[in-house]
C-alpha positions in Angstrom: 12.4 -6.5 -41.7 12.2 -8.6 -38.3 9.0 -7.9 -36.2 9.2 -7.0 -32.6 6.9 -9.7 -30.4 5.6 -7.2 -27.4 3.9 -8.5 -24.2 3.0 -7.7 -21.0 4.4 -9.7 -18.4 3.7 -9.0 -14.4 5.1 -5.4 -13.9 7.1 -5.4 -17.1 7.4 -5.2 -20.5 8.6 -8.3 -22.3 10.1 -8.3 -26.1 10.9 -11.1 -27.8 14.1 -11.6 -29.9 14.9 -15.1 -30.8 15.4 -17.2 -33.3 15.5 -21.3 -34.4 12.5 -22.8 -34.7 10.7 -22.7 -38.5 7.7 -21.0 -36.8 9.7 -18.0 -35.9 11.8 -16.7 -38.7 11.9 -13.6 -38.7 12.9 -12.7 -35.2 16.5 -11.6 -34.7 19.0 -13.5 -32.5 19.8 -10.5 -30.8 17.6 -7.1 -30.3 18.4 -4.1 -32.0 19.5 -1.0 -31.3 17.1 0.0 -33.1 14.6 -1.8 -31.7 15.9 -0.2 -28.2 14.9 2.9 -29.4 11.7 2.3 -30.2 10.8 0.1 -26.7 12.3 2.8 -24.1 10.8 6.0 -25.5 7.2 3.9 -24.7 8.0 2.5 -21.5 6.4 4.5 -18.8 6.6 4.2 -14.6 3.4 4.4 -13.0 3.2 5.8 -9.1 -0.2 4.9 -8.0 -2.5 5.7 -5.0 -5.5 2.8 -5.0 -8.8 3.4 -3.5 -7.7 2.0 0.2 -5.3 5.1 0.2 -2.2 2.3 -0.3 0.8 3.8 -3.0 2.2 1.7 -5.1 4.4 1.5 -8.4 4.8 -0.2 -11.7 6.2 -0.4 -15.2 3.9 -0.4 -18.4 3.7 0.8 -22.2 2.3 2.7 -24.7 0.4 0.9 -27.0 -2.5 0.0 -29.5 -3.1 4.0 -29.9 -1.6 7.6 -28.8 -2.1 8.1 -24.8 -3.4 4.5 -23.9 -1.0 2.4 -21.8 -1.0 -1.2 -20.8 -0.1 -2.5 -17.5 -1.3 -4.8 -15.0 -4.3 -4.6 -13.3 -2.4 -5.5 -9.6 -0.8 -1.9 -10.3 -4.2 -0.3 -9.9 -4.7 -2.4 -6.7 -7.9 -3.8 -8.8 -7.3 -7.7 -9.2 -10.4 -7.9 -7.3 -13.8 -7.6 -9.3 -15.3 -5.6 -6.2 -11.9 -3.4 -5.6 -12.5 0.5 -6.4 -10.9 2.7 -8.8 -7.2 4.2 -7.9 -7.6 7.8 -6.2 -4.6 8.8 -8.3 -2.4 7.4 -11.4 0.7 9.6 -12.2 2.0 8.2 -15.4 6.3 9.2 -15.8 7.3 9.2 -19.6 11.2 9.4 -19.7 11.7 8.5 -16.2 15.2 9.7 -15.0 16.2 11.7 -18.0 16.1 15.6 -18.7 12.8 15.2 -20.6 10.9 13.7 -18.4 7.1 14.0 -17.9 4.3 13.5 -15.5 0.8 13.2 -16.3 -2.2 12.1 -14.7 -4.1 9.0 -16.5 -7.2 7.3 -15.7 -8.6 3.9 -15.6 -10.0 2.5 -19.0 -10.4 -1.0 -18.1 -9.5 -4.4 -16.5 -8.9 -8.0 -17.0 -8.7 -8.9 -13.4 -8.7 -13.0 -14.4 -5.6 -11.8 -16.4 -4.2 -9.3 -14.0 -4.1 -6.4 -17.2 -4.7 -2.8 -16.7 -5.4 0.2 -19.3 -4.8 3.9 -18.6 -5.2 6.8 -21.1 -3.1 10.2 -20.6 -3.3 12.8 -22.5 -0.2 15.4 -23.4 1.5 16.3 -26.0 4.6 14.4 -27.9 3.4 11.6 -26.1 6.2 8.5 -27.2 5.2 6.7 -30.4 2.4 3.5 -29.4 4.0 -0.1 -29.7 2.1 -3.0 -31.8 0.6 -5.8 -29.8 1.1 -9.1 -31.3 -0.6 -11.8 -30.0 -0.3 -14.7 -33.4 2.9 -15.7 -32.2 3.7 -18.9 -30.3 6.0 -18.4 -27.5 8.0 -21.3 -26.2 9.4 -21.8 -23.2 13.3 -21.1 -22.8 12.4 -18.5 -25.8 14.9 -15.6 -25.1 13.2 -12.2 -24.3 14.0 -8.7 -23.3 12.7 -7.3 -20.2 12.1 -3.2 -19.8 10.5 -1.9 -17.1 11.0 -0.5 -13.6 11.0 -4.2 -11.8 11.4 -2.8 -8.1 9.8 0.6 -8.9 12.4 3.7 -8.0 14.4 1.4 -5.9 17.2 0.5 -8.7 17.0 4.7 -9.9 14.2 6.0 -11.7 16.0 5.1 -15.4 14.0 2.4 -17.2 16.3 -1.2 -16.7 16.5 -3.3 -19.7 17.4 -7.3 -19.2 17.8 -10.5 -21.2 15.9 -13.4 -19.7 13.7 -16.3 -21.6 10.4 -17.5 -20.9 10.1 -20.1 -18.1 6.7 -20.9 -18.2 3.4 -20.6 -20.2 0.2 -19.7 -18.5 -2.3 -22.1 -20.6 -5.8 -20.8 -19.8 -4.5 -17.0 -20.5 -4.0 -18.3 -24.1 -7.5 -18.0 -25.2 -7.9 -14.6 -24.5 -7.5 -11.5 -27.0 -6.5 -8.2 -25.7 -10.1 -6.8 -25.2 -12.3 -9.9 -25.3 -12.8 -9.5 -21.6 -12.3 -6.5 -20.7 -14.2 -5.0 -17.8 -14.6 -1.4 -19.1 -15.0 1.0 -16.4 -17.9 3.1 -16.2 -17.1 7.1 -17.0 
């Protein structure tokens, strides 16, 4: 069964789905339906209020566990190593449809070199967590799917789903592992 490739990519959620180099195959062509299903369900918009009082938006994920999500530290308003926690994080599961679901989250950590945020919520039926995979190589022009809430609320509050391909790699980011620096925030 093809694996999903997820990452985190500025304010979005990126999924690879491509196929033709030997490295690579077992990636479909095309993504699922399937494969949908599984990626909207854990893509969450996040309405944030950061310690200067300034609101902002962004898109990220559930992942690695139940109630942790993954987005990017510029979200927060913390891409500085000085900058203070976010007053307030409102976390929207199902944005735009019947079900949907606010919760508060709070900061677990930051990678401000590498512009990545975690939250943890905590509800109930909270969407299923999406593997991280980070063993595969990604090659420019590699065709990926995009889900997120690129301009915040201002396309509708329903999560927007694109095709696009990698443009360019980011080198230096390469050696790092989910985790390895992580700046975990105090409690």
């Amino acid at each position: 069964m093809p694996q999903l490739c997820v990452r985190c990519s500025l304010v979005i959620l990126v999924v690879c789905a491509s196929q033709s180099f030997a490295e690579q195959p077992d990636l479909p062509l095309q993504i699922t339906p399937a494969a949908v299903g599984r990626v909207k369900p854990a893509t969450v918009l996040l309405h944030v209020v950061s310690s200067d009082g300034t609101k902002g938006s962004g898109s990220g994920f559930f992942a690695l566990k139940p109630g942790i999500v993954i987005t990017n530290a510029h979200v927060f308003g913390m891409l500085r190593k000085q900058a203070g926690q976010p007053k307030d994080i409102e976390v929207v599961v199902n944005s735009g449809e019947e079900n949907e679901t606010k919760l508060r989250g709070s900061v677990v950590g930051v990678d401000c070199d590498n512009d990545l945020g975690i939250v943890r919520v905590a509800g109930t039926d909270l969407p299923a967590p999406l593997e991280i995979e980070n063993n595969r190589s990604l090659y420019e022009t590699q065709k990926v799917y995009v889900f997120g809430f690129p301009f915040g609320v201002q396309l509708g509050k329903n999560i927007t789903v694109s095709e696009s391909s990698i443009s360019s790699q980011h080198r230096a980011a390469k050696k790092v592992i989910l985790g390895c620096r992580l700046q975990i925030v105090n409690r």
